[in-house]
Gaussian input, Z-matrix of N, CA and C with variables (Angstrom, degrees):
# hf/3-21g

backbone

0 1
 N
 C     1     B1
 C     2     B2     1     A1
 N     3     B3     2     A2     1     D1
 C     4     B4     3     A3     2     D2
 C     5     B5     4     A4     3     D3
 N     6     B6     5     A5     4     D4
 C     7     B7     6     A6     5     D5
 C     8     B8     7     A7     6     D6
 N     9     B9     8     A8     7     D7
 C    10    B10     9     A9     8     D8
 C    11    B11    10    A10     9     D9
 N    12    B12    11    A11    10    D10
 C    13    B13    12    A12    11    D11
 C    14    B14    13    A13    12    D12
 N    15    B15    14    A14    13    D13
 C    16    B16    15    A15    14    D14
 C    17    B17    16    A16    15    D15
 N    18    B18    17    A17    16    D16
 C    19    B19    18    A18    17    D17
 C    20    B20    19    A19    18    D18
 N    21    B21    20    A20    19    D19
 C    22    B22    21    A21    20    D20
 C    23    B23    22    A22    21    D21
 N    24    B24    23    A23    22    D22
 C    25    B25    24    A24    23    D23
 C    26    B26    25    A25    24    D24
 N    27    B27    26    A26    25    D25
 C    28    B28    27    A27    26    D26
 C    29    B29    28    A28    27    D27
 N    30    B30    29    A29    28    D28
 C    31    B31    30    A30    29    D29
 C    32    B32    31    A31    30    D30
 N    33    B33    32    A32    31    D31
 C    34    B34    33    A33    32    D32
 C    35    B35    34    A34    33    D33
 N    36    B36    35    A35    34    D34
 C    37    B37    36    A36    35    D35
 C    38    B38    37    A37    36    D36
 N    39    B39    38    A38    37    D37
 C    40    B40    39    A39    38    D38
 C    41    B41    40    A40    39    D39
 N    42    B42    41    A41    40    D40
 C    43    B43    42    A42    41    D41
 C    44    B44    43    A43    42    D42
 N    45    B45    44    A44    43    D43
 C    46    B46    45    A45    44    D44
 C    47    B47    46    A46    45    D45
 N    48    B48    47    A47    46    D46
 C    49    B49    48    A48    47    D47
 C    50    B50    49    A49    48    D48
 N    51    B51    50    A50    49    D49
 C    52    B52    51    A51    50    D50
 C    53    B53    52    A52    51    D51
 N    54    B54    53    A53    52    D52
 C    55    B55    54    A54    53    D53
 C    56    B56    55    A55    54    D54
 N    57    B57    56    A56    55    D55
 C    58    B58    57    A57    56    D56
 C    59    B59    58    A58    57    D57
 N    60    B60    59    A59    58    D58
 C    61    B61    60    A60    59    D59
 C    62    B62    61    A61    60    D60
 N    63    B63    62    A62    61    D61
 C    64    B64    63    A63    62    D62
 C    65    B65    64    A64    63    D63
 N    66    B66    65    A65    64    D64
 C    67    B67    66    A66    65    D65
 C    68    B68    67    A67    66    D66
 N    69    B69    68    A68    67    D67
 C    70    B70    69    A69    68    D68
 C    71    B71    70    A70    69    D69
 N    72    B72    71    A71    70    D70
 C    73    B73    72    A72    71    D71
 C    74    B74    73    A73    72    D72
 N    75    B75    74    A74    73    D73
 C    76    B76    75    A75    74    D74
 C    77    B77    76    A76    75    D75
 N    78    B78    77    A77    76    D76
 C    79    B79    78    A78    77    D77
 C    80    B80    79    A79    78    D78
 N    81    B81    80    A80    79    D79
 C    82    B82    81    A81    80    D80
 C    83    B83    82    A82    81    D81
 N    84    B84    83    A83    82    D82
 C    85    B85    84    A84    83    D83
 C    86    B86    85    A85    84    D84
 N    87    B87    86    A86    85    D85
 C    88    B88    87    A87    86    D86
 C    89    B89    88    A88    87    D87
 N    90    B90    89    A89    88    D88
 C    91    B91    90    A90    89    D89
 C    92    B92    91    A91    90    D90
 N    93    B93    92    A92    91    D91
 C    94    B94    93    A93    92    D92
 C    95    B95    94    A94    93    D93
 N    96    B96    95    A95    94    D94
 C    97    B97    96    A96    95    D95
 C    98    B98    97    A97    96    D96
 N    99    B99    98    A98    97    D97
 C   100   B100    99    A99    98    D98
 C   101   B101   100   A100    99    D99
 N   102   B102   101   A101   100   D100
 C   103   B103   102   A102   101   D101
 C   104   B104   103   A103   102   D102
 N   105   B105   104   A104   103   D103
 C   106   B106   105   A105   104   D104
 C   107   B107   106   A106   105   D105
 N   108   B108   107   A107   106   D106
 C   109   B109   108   A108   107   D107
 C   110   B110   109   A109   108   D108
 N   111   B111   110   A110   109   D109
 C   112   B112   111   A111   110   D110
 C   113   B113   112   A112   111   D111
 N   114   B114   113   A113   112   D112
 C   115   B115   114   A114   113   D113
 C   116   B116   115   A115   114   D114
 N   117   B117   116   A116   115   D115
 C   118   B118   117   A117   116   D116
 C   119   B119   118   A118   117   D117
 N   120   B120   119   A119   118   D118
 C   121   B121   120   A120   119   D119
 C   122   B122   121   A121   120   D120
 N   123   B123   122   A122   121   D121
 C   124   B124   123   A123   122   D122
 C   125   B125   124   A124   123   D123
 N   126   B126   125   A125   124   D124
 C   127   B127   126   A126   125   D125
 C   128   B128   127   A127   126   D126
 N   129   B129   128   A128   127   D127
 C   130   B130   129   A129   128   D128
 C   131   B131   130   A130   129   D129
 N   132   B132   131   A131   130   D130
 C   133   B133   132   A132   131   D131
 C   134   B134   133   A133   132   D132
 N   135   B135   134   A134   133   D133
 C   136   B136   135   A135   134   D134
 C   137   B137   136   A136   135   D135
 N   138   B138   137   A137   136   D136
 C   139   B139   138   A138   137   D137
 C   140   B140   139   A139   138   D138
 N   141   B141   140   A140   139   D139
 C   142   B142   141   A141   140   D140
 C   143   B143   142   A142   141   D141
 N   144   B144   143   A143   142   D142
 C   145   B145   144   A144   143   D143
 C   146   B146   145   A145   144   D144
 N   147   B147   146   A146   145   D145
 C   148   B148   147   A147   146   D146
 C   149   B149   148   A148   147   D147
 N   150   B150   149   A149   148   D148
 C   151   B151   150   A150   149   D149
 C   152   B152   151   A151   150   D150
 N   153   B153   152   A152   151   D151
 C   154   B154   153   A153   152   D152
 C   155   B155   154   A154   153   D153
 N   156   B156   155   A155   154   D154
 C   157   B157   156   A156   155   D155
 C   158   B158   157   A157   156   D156
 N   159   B159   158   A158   157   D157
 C   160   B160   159   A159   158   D158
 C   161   B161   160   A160   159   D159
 N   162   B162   161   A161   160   D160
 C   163   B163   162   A162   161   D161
 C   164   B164   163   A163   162   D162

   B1=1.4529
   B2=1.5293
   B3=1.3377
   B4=1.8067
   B5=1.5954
   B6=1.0537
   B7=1.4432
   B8=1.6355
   B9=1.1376
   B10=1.5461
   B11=1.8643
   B12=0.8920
   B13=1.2280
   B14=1.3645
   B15=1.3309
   B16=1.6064
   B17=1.4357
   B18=1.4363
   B19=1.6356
   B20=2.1148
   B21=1.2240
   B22=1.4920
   B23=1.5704
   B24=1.0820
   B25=1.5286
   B26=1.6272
   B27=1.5490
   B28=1.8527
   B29=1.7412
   B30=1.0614
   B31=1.3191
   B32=1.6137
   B33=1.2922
   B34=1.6826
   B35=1.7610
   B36=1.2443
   B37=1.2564
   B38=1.9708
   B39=1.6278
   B40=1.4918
   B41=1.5203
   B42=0.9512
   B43=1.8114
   B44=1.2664
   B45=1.0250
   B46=1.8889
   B47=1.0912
   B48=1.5576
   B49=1.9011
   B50=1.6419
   B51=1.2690
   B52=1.0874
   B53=1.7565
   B54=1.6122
   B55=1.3800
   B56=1.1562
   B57=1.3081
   B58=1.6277
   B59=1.9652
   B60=0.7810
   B61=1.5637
   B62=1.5813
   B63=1.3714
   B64=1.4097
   B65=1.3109
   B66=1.0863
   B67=1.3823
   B68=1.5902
   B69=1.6316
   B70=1.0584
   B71=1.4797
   B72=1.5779
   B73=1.6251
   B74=1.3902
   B75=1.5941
   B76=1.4946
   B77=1.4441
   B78=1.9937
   B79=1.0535
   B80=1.4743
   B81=1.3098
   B82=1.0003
   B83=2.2027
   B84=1.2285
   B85=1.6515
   B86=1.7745
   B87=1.1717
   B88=1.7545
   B89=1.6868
   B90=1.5008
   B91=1.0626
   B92=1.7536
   B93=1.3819
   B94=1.2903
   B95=1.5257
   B96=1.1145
   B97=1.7898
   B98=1.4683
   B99=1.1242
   B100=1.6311
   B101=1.8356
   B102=0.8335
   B103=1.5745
   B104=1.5209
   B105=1.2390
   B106=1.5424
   B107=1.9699
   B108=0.9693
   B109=1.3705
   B110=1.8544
   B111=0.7637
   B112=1.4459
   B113=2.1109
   B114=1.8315
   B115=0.8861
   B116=1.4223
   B117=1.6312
   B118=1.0987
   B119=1.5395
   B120=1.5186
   B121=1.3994
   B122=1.7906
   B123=1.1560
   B124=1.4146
   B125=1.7777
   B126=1.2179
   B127=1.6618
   B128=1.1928
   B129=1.3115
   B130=1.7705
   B131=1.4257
   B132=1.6906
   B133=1.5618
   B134=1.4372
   B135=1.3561
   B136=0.9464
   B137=1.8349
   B138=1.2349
   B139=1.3245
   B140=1.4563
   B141=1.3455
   B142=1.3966
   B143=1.4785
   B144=1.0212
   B145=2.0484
   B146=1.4876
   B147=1.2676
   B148=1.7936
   B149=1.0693
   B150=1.5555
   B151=1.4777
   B152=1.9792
   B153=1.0311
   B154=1.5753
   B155=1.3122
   B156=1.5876
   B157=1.7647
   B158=1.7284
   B159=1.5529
   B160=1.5429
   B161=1.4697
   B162=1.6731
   B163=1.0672
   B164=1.7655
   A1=108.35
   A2=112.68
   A3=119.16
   A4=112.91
   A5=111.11
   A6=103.06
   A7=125.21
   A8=129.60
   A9=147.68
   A10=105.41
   A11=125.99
   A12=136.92
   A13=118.36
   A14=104.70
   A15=136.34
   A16=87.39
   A17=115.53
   A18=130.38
   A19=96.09
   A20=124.98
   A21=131.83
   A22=118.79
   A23=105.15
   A24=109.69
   A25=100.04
   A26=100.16
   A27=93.33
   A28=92.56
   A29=159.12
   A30=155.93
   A31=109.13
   A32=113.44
   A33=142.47
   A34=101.98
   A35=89.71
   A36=105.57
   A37=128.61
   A38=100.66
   A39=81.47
   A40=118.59
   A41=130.48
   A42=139.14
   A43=109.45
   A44=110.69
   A45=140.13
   A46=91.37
   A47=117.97
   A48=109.31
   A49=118.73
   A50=102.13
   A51=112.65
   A52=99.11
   A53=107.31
   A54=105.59
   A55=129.28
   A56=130.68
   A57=127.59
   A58=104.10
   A59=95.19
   A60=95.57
   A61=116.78
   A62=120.45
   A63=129.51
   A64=91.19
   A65=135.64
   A66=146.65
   A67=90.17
   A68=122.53
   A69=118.45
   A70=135.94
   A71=108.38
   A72=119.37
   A73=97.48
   A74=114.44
   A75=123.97
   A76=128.04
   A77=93.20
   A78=124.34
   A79=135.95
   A80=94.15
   A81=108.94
   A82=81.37
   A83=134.01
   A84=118.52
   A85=99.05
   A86=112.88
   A87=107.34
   A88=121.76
   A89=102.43
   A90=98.05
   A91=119.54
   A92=103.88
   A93=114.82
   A94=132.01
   A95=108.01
   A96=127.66
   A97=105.49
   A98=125.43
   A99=129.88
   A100=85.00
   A101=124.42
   A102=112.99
   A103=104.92
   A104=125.47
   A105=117.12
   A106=106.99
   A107=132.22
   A108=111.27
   A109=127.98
   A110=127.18
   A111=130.42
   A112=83.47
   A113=106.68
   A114=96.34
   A115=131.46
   A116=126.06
   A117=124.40
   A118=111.88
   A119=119.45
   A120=141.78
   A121=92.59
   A122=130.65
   A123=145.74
   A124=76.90
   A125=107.66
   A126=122.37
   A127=118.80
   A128=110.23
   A129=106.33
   A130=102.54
   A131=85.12
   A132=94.21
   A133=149.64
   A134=159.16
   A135=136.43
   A136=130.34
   A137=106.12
   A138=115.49
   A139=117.54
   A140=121.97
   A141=116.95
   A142=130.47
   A143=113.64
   A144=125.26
   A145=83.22
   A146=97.17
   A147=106.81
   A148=117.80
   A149=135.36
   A150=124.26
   A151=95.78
   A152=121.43
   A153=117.35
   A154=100.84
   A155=101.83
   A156=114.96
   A157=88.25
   A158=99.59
   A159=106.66
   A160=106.12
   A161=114.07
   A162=105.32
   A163=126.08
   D1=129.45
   D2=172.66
   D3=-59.47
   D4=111.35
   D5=175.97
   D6=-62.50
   D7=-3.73
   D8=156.59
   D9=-58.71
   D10=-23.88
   D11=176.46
   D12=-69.51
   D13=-34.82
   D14=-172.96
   D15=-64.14
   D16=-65.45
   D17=-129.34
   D18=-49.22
   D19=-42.70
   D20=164.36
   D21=-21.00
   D22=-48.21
   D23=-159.61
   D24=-76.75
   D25=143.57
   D26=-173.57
   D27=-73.97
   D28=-36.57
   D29=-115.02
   D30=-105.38
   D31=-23.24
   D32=-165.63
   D33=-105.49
   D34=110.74
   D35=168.02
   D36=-107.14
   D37=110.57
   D38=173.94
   D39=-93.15
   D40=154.99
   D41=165.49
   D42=-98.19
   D43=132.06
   D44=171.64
   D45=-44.98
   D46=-78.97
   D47=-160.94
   D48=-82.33
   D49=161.54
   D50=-154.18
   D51=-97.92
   D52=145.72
   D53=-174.79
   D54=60.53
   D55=-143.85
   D56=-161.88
   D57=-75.96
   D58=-2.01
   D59=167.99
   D60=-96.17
   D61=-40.52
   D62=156.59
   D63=-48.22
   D64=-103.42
   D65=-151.67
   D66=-18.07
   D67=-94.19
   D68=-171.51
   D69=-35.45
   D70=-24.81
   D71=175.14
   D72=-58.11
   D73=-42.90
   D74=-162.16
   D75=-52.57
   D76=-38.53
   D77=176.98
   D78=-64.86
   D79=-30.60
   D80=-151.72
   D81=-115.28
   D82=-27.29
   D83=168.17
   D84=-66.98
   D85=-28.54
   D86=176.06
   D87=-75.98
   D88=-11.80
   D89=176.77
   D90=61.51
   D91=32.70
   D92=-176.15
   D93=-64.93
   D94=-35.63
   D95=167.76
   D96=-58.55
   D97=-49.75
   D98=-156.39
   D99=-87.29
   D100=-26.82
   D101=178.13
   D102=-100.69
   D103=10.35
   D104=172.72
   D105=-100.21
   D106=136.66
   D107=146.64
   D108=-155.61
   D109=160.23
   D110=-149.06
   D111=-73.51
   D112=124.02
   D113=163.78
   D114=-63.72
   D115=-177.78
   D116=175.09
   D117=-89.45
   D118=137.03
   D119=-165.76
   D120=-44.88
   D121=168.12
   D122=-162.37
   D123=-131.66
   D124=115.32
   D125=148.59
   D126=-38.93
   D127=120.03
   D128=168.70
   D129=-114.18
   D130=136.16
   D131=172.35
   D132=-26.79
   D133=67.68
   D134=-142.09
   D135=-77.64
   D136=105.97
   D137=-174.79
   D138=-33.72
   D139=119.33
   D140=156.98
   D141=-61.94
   D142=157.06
   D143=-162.36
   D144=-76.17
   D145=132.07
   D146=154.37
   D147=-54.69
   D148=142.06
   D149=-163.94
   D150=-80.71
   D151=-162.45
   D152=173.44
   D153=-119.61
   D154=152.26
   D155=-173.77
   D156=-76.76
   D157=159.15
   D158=171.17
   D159=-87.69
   D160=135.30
   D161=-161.85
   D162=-102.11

């Protein structure tokens, strides 16, 4: 499929520069960073104290 065919659809974005600079133009009209973010940590249980041997 010609990728010029694409260019119609509102959802498809092309970038001017070519390669890793496209990419980032790409990235950055999607606004991709501001919608990514590091979830929040999963709680770990906190272990109870071993009781102490009688001594």
């Amino acid at each position: 499929m010609e990728l010029s065919q694409l260019a119609e659809l509102d959802r498809i974005y092309f970038a001017e520069p070519p390669h890793a600079k496209g990419i980032l133009e790409a990235i950055d009209h999607y606004d991709f960073f501001r919608s990514c973010r590091v979830p929040d940590p999963i709680p770990q249980p906190v272990a109870e104290p071993e009781p102490e041997a009688p001594a």
